[in-house]
PANU-739663 format. One line per field, with one value per residue (C-alpha): residue number from 1; x, y, z. Coordinates in steps of 0.5 Angstrom, whole numbers, plus 500, padded with zeros to 3 digits. Layout:
BEGIN
num	c(NUM/...);
east	c(X/...);
north	c(Y/...);
up	c(Z/...);
//
This chain:
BEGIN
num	c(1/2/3/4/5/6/7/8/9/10/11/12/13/14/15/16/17/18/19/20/21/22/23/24/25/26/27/28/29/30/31/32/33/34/35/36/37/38/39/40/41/42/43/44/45/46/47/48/49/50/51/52/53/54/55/56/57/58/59/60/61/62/63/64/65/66/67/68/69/70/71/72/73/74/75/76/77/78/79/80/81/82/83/84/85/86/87/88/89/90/91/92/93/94/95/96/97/98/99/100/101/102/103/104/105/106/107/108/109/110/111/112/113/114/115/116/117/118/119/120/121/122/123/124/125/126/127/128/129/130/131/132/133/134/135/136/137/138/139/140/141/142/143/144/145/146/147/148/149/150/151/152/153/154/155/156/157/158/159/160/161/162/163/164/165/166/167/168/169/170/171/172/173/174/175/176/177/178/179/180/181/182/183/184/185/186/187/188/189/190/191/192/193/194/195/196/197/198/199/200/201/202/203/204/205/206/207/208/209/210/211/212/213);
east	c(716/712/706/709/704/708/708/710/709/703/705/713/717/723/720/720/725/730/726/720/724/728/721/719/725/724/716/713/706/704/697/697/691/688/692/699/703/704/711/713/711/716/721/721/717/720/720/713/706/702/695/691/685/682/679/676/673/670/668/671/678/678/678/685/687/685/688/695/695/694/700/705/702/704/711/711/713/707/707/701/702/699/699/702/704/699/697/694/687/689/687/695/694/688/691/696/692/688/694/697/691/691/700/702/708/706/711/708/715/713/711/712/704/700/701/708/709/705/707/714/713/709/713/707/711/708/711/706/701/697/691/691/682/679/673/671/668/672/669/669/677/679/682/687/692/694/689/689/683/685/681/679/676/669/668/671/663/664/669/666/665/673/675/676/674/681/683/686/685/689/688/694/691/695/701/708/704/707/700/701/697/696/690/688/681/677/670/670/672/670/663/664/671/673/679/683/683/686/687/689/686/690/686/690/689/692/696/703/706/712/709/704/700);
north	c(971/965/965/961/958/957/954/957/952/952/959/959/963/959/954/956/953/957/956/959/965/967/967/970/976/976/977/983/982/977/974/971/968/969/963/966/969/976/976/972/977/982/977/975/979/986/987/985/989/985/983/981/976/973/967/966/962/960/966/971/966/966/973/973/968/971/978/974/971/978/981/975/977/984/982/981/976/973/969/965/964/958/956/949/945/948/940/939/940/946/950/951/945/948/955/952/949/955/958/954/954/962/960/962/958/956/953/949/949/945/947/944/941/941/935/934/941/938/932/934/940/935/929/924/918/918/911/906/909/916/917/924/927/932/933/926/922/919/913/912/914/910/904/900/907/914/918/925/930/937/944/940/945/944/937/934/931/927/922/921/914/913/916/911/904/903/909/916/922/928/935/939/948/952/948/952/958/961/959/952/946/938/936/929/928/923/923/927/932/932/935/942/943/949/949/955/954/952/945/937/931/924/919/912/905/905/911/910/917/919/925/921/928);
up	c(740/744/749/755/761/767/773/779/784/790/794/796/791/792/790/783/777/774/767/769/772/766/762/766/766/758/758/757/760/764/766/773/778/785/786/785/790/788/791/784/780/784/784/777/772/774/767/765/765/771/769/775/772/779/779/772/768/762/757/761/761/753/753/757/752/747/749/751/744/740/745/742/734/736/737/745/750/754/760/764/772/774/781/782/775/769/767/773/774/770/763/762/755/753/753/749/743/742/741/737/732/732/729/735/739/746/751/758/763/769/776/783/785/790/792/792/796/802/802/802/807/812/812/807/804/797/795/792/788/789/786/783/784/783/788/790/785/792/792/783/784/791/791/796/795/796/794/793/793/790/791/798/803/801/800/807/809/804/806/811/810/810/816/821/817/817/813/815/812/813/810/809/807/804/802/802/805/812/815/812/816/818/821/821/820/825/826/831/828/821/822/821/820/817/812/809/801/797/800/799/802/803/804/804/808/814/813/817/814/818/822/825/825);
//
């Protein structure tokens, strides 16, 4: 028996890797998160016992690990679904490390990321190198490349500073979702612009992207 932390790409259930659908098809419960499209679950883990976790943190997230381990020493299969890829930005490795201190077998299968998903989707070239940031610390991580902002929706003042000095900045909310959207970022419209989450900013000097959104 093995502790599984799956990612299940950034919201199309097409999107998913036949490794991450036949774990999920083995598994007896599975935990998965605000983030994580229900429709996976009803495609994938029919089997399994759901366990909605919301968006959790710290102390209340180590509980559910700790309980996931538990299931695995009583002889069950568990999966954790993350959304997107579960080593990026993720707990998916911390995940794994405690379970491996406790003896328990722990397997990480990639997902689909984010930025990926949305550069795909909206036609954005990622062929120099691309700078991976959190929430900025944009200008400790800029340099003359792409950089992409996760978990973006509620920092788009502070790039401020880059749109229009040569730079654009375009933010793609809700990557792979039916109401996914591209929105470049000019000064005009920056200030007080609303954005659905989850959400990725690209910033790159003289974006010349195919879309030309």
């Amino acid at each position: 028996m093995a502790l599984y932390v799956i990612g299940v790409g950034p919201w199309d259930p097409e999107l998913v890797t036949v490794k991450a659908i036949k774990a999920m098809a083995r598994a007896h419960v599975v935990y998965y998160s605000s983030l994580v499209n229900p429709e996976i679950l009803r495609r994938y883990a029919r089997r399994a016992r759901w366990v909605y976790m919301g968006h959790v943190r710290g102390v209340e997230h180590e509980a559910y690990v700790r309980e996931a381990i538990e299931y695995v020493k009583g002889g069950l299969e568990v999966a954790f679904l993350k959304n997107g890829d579960p080593t990026l930005f993720s707990r998916g490795v911390r995940i794994c490390e405690e379970a491996k201190r406790e003896g328990v077998e722990c397997v990480i299968i990639p997902g689909v990321p984010s930025f990926t998903a949305a550069a795909a989707e909206h036609l954005l070239e990622l062929g120099d190198v691309v700078t991976l940031v959190s929430y900025p610390s944009v200008a400790r991580g800029r340099v003359r490349r792409t950089t992409v902002v996760f978990m973006a929706s509620g920092v788009i003042d502070k790039i401020k500073e880059y749109v229009g000095n040569g730079d654009s900045a375009l933010i793609v909310s809700r990557a792979t979702y039916p109401d996914s959207s591209l929105t470049r970022l000019t000064r005009d419209n920056i200030g007080g612009l609303i954005v659905k989450a989850p959400s990725l900013i690209f910033i790159r000097g003289g974006w010349d992207g195919i879309n030309n959104a």
